[in-house]
Phi, psi and omega in degrees: 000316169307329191295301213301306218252050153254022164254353157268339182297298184331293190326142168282320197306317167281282167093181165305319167320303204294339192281323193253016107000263212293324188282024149283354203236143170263128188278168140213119169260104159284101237022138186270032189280208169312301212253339167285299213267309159325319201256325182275321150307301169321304214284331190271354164266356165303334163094033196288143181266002165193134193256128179261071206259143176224125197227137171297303191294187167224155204284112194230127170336314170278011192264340177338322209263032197218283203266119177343167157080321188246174201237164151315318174285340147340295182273339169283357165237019156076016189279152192288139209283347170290331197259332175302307182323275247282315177313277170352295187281336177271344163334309202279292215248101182291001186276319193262162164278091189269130173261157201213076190243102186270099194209167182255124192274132178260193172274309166315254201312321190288334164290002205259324173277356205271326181309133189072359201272135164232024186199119180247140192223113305189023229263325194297202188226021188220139159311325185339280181323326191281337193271348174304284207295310219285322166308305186300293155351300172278353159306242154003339183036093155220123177310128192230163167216101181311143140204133197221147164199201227167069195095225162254335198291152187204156159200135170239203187156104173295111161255134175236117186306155165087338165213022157229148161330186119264166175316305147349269165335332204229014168256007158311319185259308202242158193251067177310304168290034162273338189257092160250174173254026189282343178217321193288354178067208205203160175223127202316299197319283186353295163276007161275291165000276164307289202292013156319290165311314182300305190286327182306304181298320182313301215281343184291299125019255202292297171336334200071054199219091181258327161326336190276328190292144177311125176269067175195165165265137179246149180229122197219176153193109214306329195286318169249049155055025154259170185189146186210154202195100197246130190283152197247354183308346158261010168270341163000103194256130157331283186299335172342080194321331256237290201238322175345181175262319187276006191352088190249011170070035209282347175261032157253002185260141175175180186290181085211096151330135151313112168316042162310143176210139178268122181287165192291139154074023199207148161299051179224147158236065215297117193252128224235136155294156185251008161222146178297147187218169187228089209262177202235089201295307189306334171259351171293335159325292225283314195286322159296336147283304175319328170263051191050348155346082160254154255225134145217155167192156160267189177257045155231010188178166138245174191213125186215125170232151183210112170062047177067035174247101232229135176223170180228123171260175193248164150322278176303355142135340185288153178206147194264084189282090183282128159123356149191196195255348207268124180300301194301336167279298176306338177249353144294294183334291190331308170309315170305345169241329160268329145110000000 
């Protein structure tokens, strides 16, 4: 065990100590995408000793030219990219501990995951979530590390409650929610990058070497050579619903209301059940085949098409309506089979 890490041990800045650091310490990765699957591999040859990956998708052809780890069987077999992530990384290190939860993060479930956490790492593709993470992270005083990119453009950025802005604080100054990947597509260096950024700070984080973390936002975009790097320590706001002195959490508050979302960059929608269900995909199979459907599935998911219509359901009630934005034609489907 010493030999694997001992070219990280070497960085003086960790040393030996900083290493059985890390391996004390539990991630929570939030999506597993191009920035998810990049941060989860660094953090498990890194040797962290338990990793939380938490994900919606499934492993799709187009997601290959990016995101890391996975494979073409990956995609024949239709696996959920949290549980594909989790095979893999015990491949590289069978020592740490991967949790795998192919779930859509709510506010409700995700503080629910959060007990031990000592680094929440930010992967995902939608603003909602950040705002999620960013409220609970000042709840919980747990250490977050923002990252997005988009095209070449990219930025990251380290929050610590109690002594950085937040995310909040900052949306005013920097244009954050701008950054998706829904129509400019993307070119990998970009997400090597961020995640550069993102595992650099984190292991300065779990080492214990925090004195060292970026007072700043970095922004960069490889394709026109530039890169910036702007310090944020006065924006800190009082009134911050967030981080403030009056606090009130305002992105943990919701419904629950059945749910839609058009996912980033893709004819898909995603239909959210307004209470959690636990379905039983083999006999939800038998009856869709029988109603003329045709059905594949695993024991994480099913795939079902009828007149060109592809919907992918989850264990948990969720389902992905592929080929078109129109919520109300996706939540008609949805219904049509789960009611």
């Amino acid at each position: 065990m010493k030999e694997r890490y001992s070219r990280q041990t070497l960085f003086a800045p960790i040393g030996e100590r900083g290493q059985l650091e890390i391996q004390k310490k539990h991630v929570l990765l939030l999506g597993a995408g191009a920035l998810g699957a990049a941060n989860a591999e660094a953090l498990t040859r890194a040797g962290v000793g338990k990793i939380t990956i938490v994900d919606r998708d499934y492993v799709e052809l187009s997601n290959l030219q990016r995101q890391q780890m996975y494979t073409e069987r990956d995609v024949e077999e239709r696996l959920p990219k949290a549980e594909a992530a989790k095979r893999h990384l015990l491949e590289i290190d069978h020592g740490v501990e991967v949790n795998a939860l192919i779930m859509d993060a709510t506010a409700q479930n995700l503080e629910q995951q959060l007990g031990g956490v000592d680094l929440i790492l930010d992967a995902t593709d939608n603003f909602e979530t950040r705002m999620i993470i960013n409220d609970l992270s000042q709840k919980l005083h747990i250490p977050w590390i923002y990252g997005a990119c988009v095209g070449s453009v990219g930025m990251a950025l380290t929050i610590l409650p109690g002594n950085t802005p937040c995310l909040h604080c900052l949306l005013k100054t920097i244009p954050i929610q701008g950054m998706t990947c829904d129509t400019g597509g993307i070119i990998s260096p970009a997400v090597t990058m961020v995640a550069a950024h993102q595992m650099a700070e984190a292991l300065k984080i779990l080492s214990g070497n925090r004195e060292a973390i970026r007072p700043a936002l970095v922004t960069f975009d490889l394709w026109r050579n530039q890169y910036q790097s702007v310090k944020l320590t006065k924006a800190k706001k009082k009134d911050c619903l967030s981080c403030g002195e009056q606090r009130s959490y305002p992105f943990l508050t919701g419904d629950n209301a059945t749910k839609t979302a058009v996912l980033c960059g893709r004819d898909t929608v995603q239909v959210r059940p307004p209470k959690p269900v636990k379905l039983r995909l083999e006999k939800l199979a038998k009856g869709l085949v029988g109603s003329g459907y045709a059905v594949k599935f695993n024991p994480f998911l099913l795939s079902c098409e009828k007149e060109g219509v592809r919907m992918v359901i989850f264990e948990d009630g969720r389902a992905l309506i592929h080929g078109t934005k129109d919520m109300i034609q996706a939540k008609a489907a949805y219904q049509s089979i789960l009611g």
